[in-house]
N, CA, C and O atoms as a GROMACS GRO file, in nm:
protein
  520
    1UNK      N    1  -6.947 -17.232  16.416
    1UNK     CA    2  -7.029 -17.237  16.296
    1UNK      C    3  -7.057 -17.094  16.250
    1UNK      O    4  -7.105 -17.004  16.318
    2UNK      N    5  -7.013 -17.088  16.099
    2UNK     CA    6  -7.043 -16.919  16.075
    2UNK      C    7  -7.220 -16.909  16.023
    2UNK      O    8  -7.302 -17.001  16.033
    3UNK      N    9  -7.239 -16.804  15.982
    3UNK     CA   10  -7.347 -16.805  15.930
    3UNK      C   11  -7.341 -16.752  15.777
    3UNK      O   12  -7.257 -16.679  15.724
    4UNK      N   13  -7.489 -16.829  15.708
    4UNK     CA   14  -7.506 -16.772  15.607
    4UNK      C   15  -7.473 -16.668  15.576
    4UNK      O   16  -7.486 -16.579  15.660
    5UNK      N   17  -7.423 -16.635  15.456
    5UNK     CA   18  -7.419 -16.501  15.368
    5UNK      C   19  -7.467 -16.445  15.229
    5UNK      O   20  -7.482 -16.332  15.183
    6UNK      N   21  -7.491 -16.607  15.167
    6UNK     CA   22  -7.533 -16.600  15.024
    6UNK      C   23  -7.693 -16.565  15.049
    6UNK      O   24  -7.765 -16.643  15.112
    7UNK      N   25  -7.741 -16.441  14.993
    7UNK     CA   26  -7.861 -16.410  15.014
    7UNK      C   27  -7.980 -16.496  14.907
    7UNK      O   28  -8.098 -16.506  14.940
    8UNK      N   29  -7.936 -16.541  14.807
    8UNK     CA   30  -8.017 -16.672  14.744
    8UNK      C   31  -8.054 -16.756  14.845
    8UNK      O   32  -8.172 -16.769  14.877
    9UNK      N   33  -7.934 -16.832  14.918
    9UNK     CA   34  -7.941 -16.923  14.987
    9UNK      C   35  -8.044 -16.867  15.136
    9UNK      O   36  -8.125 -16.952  15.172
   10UNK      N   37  -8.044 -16.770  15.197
   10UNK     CA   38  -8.096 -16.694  15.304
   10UNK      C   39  -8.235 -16.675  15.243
   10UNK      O   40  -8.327 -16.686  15.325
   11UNK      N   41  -8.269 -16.649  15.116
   11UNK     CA   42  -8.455 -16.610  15.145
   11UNK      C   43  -8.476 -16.733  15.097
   11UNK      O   44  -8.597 -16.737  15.074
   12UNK      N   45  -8.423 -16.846  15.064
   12UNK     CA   46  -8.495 -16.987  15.049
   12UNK      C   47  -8.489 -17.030  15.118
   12UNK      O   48  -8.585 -17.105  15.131
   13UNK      N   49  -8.401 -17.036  15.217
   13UNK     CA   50  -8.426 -17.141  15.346
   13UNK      C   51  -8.425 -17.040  15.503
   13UNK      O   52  -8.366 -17.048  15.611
   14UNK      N   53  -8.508 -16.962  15.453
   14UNK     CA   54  -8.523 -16.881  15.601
   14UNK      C   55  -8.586 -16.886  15.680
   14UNK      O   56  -8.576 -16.813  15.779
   15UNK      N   57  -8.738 -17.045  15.651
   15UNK     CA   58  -8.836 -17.080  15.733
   15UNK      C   59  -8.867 -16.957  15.856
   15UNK      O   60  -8.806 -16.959  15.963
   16UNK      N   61  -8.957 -16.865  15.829
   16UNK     CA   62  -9.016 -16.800  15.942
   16UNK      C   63  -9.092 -16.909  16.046
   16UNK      O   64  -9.164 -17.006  16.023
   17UNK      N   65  -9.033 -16.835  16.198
   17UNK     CA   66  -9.097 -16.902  16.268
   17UNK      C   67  -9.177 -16.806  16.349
   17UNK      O   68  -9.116 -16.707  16.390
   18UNK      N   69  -9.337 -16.822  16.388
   18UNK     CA   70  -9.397 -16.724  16.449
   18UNK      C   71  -9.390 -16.757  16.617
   18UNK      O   72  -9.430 -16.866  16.658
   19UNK      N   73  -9.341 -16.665  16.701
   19UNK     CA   74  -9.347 -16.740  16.824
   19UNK      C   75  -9.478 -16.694  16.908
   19UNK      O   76  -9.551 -16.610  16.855
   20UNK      N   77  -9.501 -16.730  16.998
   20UNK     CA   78  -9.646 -16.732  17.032
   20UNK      C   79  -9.644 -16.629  17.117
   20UNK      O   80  -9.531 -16.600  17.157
   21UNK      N   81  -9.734 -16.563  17.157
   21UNK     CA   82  -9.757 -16.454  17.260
   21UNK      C   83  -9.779 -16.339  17.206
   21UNK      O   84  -9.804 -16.340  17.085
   22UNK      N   85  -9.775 -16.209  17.278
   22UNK     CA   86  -9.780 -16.093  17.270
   22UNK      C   87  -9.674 -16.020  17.318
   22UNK      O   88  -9.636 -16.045  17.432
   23UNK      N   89  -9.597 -15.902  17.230
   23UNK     CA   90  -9.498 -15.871  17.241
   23UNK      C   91  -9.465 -15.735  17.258
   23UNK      O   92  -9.518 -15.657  17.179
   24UNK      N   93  -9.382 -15.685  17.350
   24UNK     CA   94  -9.381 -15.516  17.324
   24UNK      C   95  -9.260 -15.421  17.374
   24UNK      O   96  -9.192 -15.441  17.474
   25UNK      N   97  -9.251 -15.326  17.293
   25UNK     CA   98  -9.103 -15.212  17.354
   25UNK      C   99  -9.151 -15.138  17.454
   25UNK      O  100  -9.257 -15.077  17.459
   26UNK      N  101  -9.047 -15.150  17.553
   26UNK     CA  102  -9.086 -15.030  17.648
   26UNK      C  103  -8.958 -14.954  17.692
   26UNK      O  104  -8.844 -14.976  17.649
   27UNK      N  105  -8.996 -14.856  17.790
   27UNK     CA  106  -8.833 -14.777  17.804
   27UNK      C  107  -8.829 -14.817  18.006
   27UNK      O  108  -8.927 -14.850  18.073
   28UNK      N  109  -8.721 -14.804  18.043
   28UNK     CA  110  -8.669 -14.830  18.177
   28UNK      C  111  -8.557 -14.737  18.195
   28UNK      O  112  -8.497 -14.713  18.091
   29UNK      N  113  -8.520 -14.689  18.282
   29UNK     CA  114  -8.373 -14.653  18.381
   29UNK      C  115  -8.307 -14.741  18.442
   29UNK      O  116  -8.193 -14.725  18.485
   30UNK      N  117  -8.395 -14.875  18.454
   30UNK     CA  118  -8.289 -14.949  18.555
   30UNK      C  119  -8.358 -15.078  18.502
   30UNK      O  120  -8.474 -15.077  18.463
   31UNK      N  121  -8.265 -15.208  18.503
   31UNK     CA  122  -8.330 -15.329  18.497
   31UNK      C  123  -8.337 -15.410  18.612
   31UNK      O  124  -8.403 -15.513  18.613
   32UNK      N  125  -8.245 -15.352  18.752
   32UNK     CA  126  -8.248 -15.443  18.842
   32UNK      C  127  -8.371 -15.508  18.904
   32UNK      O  128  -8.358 -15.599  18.986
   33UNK      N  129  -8.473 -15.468  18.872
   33UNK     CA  130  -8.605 -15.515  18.951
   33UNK      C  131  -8.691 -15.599  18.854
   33UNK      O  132  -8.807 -15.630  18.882
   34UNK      N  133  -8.607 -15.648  18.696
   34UNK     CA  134  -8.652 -15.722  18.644
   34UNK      C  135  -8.585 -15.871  18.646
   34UNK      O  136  -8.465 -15.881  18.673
   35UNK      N  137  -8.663 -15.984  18.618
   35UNK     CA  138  -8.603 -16.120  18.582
   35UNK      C  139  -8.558 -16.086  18.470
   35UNK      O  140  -8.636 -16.036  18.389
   36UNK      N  141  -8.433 -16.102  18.441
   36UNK     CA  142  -8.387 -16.110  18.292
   36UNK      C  143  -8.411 -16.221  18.195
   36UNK      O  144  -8.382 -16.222  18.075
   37UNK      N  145  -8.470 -16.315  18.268
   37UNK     CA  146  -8.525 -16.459  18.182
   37UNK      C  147  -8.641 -16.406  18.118
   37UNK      O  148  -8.689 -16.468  18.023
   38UNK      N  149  -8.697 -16.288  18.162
   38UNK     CA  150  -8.850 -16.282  18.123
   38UNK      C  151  -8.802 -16.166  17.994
   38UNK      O  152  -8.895 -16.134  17.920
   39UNK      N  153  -8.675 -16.110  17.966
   39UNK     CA  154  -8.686 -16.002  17.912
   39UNK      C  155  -8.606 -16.048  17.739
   39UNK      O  156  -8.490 -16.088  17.731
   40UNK      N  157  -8.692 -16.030  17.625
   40UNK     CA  158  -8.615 -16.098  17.514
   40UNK      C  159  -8.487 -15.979  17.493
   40UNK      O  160  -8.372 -16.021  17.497
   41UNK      N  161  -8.510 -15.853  17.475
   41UNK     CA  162  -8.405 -15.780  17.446
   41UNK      C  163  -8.356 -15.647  17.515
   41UNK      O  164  -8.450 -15.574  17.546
   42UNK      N  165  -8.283 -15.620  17.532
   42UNK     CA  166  -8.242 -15.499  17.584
   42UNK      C  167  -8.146 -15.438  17.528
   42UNK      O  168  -8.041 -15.499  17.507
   43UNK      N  169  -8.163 -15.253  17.477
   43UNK     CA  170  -8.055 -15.203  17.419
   43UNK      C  171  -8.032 -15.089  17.488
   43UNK      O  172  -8.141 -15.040  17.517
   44UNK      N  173  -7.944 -15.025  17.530
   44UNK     CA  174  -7.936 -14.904  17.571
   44UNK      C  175  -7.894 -14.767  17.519
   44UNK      O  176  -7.780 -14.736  17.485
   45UNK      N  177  -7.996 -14.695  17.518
   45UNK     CA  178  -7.982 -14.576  17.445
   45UNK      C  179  -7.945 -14.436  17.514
   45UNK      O  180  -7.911 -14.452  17.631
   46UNK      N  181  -7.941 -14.310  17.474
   46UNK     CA  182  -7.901 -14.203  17.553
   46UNK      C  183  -8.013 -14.171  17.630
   46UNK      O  184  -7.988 -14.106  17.732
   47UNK      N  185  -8.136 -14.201  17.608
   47UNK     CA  186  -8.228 -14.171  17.694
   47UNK      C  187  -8.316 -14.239  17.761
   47UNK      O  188  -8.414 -14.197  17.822
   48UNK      N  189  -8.267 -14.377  17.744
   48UNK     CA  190  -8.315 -14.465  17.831
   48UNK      C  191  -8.281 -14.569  17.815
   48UNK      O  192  -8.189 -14.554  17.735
   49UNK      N  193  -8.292 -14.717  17.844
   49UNK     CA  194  -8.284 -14.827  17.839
   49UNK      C  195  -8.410 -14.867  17.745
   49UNK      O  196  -8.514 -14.810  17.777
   50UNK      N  197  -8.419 -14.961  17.625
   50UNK     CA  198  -8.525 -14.997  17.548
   50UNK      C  199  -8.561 -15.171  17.576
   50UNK      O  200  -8.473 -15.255  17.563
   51UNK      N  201  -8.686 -15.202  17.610
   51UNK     CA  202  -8.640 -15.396  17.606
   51UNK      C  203  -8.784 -15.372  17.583
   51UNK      O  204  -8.866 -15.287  17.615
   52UNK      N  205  -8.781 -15.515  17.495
   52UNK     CA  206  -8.879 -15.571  17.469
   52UNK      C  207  -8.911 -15.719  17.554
   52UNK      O  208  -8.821 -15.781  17.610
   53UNK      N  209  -9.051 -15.761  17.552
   53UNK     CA  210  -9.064 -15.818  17.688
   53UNK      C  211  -9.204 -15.846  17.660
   53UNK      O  212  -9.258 -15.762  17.588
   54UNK      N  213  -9.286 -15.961  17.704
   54UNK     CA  214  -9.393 -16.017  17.669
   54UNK      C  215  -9.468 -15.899  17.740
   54UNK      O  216  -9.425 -15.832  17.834
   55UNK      N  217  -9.599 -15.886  17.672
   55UNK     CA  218  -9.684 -15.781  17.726
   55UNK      C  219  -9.771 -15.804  17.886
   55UNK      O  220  -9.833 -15.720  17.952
   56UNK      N  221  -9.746 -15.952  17.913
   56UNK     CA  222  -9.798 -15.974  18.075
   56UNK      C  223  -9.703 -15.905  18.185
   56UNK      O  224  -9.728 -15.839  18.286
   57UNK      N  225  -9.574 -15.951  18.119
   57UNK     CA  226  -9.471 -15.902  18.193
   57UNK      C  227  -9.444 -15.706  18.195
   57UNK      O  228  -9.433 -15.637  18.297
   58UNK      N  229  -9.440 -15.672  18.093
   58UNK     CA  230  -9.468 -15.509  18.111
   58UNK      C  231  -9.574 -15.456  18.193
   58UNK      O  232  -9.559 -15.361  18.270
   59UNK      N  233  -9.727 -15.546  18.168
   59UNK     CA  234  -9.818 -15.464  18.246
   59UNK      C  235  -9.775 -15.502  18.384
   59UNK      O  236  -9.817 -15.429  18.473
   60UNK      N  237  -9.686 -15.621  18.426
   60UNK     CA  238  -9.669 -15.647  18.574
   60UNK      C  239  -9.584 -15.527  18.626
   60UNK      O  240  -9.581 -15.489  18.742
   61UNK      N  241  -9.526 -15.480  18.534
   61UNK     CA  242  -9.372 -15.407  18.605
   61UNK      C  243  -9.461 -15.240  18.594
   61UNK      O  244  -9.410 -15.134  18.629
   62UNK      N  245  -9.616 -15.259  18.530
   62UNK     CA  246  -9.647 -15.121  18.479
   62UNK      C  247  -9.556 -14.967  18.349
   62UNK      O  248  -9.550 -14.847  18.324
   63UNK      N  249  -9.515 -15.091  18.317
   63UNK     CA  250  -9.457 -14.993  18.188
   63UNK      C  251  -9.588 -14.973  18.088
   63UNK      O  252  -9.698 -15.030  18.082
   64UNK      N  253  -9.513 -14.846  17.996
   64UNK     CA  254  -9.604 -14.828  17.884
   64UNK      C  255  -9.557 -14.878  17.779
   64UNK      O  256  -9.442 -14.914  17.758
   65UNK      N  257  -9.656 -14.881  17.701
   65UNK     CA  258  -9.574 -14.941  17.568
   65UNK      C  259  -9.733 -14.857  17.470
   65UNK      O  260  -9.830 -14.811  17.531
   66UNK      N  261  -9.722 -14.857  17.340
   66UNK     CA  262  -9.794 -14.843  17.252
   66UNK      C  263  -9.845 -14.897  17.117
   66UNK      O  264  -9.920 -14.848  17.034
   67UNK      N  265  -9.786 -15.004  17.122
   67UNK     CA  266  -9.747 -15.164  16.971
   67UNK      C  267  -9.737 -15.244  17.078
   67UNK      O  268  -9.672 -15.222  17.180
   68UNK      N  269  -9.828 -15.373  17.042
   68UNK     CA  270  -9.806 -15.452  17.065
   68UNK      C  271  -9.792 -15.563  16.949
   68UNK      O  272  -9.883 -15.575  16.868
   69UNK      N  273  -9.692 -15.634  16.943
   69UNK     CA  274  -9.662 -15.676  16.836
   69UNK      C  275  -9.664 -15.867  16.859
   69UNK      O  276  -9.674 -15.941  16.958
   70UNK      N  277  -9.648 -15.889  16.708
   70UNK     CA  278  -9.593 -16.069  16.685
   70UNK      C  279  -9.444 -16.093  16.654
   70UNK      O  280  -9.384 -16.028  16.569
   71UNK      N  281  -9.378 -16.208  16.742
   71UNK     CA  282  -9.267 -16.173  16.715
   71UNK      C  283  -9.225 -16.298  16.598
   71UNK      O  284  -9.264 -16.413  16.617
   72UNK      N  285  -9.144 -16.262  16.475
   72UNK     CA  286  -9.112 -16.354  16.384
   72UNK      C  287  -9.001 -16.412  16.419
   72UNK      O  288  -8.941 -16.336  16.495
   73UNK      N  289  -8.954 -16.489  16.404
   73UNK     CA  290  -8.796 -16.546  16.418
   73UNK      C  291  -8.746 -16.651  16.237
   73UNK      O  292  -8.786 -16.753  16.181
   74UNK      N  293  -8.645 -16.548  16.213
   74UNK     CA  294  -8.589 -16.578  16.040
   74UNK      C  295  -8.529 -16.684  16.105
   74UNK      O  296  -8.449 -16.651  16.192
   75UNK      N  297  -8.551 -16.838  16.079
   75UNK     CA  298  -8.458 -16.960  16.159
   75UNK      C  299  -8.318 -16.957  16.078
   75UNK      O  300  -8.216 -16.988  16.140
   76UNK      N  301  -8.312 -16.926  15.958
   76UNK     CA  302  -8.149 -16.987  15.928
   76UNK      C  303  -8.089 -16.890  15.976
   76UNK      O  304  -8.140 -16.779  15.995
   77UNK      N  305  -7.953 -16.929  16.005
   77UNK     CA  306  -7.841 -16.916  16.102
   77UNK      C  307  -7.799 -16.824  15.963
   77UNK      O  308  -7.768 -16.878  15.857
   78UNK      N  309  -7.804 -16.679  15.982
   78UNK     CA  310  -7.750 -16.582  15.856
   78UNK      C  311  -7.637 -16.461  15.959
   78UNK      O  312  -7.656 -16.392  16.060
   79UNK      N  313  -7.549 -16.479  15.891
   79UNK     CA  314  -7.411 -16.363  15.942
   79UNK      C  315  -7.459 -16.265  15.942
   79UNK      O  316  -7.543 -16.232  15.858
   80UNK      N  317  -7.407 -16.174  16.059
   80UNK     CA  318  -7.418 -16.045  16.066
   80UNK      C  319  -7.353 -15.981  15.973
   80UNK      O  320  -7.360 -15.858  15.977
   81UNK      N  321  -7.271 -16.044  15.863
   81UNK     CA  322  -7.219 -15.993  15.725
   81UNK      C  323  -7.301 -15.960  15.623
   81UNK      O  324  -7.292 -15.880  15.530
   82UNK      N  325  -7.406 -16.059  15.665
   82UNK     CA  326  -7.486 -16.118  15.525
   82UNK      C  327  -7.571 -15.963  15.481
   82UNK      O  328  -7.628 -15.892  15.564
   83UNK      N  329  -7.560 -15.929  15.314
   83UNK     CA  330  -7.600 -15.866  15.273
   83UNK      C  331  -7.729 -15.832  15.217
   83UNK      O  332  -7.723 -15.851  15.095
   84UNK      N  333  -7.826 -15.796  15.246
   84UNK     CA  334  -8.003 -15.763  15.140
   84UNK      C  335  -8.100 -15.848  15.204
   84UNK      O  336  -8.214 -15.836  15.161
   85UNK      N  337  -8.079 -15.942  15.306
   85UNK     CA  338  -8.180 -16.006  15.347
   85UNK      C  339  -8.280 -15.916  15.460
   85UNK      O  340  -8.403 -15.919  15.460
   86UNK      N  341  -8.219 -15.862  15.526
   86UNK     CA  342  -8.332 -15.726  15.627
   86UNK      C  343  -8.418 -15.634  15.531
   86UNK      O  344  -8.532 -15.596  15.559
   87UNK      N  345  -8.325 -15.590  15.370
   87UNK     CA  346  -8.424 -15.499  15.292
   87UNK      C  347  -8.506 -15.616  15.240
   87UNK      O  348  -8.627 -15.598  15.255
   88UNK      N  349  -8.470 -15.743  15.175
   88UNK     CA  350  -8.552 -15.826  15.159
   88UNK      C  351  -8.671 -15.842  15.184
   88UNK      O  352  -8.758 -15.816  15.101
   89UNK      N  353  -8.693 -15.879  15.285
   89UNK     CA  354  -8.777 -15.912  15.406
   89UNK      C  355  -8.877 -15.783  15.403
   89UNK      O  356  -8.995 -15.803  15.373
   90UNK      N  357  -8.840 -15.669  15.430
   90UNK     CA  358  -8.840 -15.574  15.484
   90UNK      C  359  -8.957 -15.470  15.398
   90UNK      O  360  -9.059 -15.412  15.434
   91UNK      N  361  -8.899 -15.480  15.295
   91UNK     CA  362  -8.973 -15.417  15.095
   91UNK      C  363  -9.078 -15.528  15.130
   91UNK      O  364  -9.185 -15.498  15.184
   92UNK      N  365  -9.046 -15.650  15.098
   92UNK     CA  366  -9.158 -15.771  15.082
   92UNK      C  367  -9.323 -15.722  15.194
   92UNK      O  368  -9.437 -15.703  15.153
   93UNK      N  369  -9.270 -15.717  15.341
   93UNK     CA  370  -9.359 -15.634  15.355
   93UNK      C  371  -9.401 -15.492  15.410
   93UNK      O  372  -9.490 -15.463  15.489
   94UNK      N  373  -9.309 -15.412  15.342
   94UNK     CA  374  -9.389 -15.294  15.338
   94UNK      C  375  -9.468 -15.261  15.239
   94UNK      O  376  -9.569 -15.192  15.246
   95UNK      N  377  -9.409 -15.324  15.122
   95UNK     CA  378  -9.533 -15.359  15.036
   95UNK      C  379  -9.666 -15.373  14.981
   95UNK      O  380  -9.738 -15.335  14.888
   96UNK      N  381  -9.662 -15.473  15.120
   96UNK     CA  382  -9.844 -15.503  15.169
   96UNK      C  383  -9.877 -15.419  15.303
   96UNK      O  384  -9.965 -15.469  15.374
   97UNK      N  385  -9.822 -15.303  15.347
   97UNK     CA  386  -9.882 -15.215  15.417
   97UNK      C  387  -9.845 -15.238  15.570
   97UNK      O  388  -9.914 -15.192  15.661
   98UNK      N  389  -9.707 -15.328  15.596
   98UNK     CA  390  -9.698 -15.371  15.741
   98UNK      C  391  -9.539 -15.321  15.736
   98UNK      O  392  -9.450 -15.323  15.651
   99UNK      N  393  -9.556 -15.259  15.917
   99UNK     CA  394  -9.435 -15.222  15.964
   99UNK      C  395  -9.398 -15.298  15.984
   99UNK      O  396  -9.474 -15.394  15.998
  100UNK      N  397  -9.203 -15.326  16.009
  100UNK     CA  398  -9.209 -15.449  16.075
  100UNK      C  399  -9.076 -15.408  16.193
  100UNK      O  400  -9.066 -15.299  16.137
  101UNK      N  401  -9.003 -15.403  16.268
  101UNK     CA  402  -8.920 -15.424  16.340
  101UNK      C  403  -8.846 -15.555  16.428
  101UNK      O  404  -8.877 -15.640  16.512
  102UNK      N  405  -8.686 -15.493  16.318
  102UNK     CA  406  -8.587 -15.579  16.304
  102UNK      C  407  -8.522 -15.578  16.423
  102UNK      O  408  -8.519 -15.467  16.475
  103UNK      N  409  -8.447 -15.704  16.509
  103UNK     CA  410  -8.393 -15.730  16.581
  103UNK      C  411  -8.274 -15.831  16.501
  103UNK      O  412  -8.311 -15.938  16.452
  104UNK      N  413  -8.083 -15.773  16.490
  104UNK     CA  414  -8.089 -15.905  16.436
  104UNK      C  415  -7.927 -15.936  16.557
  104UNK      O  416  -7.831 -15.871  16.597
  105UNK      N  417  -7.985 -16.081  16.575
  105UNK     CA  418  -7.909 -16.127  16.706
  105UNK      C  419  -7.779 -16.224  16.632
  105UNK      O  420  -7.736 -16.228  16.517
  106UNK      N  421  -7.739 -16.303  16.770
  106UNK     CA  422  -7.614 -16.373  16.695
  106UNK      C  423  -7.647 -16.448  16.558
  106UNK      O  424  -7.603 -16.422  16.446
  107UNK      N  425  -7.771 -16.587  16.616
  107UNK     CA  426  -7.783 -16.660  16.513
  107UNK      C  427  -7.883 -16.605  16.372
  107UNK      O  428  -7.868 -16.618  16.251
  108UNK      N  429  -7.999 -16.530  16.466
  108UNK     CA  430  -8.138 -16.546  16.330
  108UNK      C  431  -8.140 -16.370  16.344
  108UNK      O  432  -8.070 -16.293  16.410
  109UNK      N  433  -8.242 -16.353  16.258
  109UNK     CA  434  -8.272 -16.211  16.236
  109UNK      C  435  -8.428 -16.209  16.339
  109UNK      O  436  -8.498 -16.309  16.325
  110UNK      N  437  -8.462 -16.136  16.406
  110UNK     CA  438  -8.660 -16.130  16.428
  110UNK      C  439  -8.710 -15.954  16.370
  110UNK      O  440  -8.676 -15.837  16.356
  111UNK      N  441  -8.840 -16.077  16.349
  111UNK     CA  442  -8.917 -15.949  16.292
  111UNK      C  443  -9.052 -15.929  16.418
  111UNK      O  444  -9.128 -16.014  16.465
  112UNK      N  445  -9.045 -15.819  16.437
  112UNK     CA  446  -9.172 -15.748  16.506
  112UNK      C  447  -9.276 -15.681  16.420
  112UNK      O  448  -9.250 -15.572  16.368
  113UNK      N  449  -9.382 -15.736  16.404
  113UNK     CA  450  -9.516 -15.675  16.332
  113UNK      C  451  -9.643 -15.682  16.425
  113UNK      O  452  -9.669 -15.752  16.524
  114UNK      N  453  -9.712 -15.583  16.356
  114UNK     CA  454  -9.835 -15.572  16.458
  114UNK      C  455  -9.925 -15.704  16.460
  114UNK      O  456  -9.953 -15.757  16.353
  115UNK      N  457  -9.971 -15.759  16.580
  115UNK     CA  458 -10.015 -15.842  16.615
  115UNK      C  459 -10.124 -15.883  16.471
  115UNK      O  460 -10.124 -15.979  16.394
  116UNK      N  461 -10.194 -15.782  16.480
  116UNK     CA  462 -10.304 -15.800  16.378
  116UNK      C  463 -10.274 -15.862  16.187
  116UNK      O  464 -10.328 -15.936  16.105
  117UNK      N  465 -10.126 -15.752  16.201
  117UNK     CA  466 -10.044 -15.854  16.089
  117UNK      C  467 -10.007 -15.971  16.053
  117UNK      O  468  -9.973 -16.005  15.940
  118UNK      N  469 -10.016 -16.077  16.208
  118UNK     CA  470  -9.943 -16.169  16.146
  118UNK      C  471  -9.993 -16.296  16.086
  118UNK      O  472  -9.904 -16.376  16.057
  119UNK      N  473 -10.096 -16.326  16.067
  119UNK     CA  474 -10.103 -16.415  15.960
  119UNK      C  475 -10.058 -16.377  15.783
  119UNK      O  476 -10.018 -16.455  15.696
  120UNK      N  477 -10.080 -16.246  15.777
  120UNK     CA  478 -10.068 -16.146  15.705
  120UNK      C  479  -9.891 -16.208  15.623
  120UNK      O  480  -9.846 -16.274  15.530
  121UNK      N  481  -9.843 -16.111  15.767
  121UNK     CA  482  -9.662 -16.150  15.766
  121UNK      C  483  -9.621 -16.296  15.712
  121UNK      O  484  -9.586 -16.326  15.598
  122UNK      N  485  -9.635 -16.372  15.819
  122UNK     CA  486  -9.648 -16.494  15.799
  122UNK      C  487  -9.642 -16.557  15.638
  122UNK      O  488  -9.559 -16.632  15.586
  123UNK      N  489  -9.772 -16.491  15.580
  123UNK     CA  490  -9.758 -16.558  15.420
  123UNK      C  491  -9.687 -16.496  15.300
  123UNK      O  492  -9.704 -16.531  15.183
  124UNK      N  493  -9.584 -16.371  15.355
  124UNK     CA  494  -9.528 -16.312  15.250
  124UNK      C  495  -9.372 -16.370  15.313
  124UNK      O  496  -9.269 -16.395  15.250
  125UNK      N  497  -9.393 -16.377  15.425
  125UNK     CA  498  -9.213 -16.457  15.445
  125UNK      C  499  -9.192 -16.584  15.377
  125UNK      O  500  -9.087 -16.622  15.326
  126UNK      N  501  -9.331 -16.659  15.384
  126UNK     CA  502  -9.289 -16.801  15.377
  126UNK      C  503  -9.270 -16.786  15.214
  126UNK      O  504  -9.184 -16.851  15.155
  127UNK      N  505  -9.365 -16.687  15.140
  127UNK     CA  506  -9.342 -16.711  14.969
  127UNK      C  507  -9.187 -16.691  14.944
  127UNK      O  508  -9.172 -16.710  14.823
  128UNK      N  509  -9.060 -16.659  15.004
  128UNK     CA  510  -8.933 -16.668  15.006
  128UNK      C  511  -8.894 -16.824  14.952
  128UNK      O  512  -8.828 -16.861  14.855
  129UNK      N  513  -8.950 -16.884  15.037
  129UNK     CA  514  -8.940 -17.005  15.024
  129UNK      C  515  -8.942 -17.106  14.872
  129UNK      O  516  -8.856 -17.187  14.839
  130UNK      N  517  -9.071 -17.068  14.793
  130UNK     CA  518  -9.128 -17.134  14.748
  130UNK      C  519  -9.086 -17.156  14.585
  130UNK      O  520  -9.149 -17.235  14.515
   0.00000   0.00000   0.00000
């Protein structure tokens, strides 16, 4: 199944989904001493390893982090082709004064905003919709 590309079609049916918890980046050298079930992302950079990871789970392992964030999940299935939907999204709210950080995986895009944002977030994604 490919994914969306028509960006009409992508900010009308992009149903944000908010997932529950508390969320956060931290840096590592090594992941072996983590469950990888517990860890949503991991990228590796020149100066460290970056993953994001529920904030119970960081304070267990004692990492730092400094954001703790809400994590969004864009549900339609949109191609890593697909064109203007990250600035979309992105303008919409910086707009109203919120950072947001993009993750975008096989199927959906996620957005990371500050916790305190997200009811905030929440009602400028869904006006895509409407």
């Amino acid at each position: 199944m490919r994914g969306e590309k028509r960006l009409d079609v992508l900010l009308k049916t992009m149903k944000p989904k908010h997932n529950e918890g508390e969320f956060v980046f931290c840096k590592t050298e090594n992941l072996a001493h983590f469950n990888l079930s517990q860890i949503i992302m991991t990228f590796k950079e020149e100066e460290s390893i970056t993953l994001i990871t529920k904030k119970e789970v960081a304070d267990t392992h004692g990492l730092d982090y400094s954001f703790v964030a809400s994590w969004i999940t864009i549900t339609v299935h949109s191609s890593l082709e697909a064109v203007g939907l990250t600035a979309a999204f992105s303008n919409a709210l910086s707009d109203n004064g919120i950072s947001c950080n993009v993750v975008a995986a096989y199927y959906h895009d996620h957005i990371f905003v500050a916790k305190k944002d997200t009811v905030k977030a929440m009602e400028i994604l869904n006006e895509f919709s409407k």
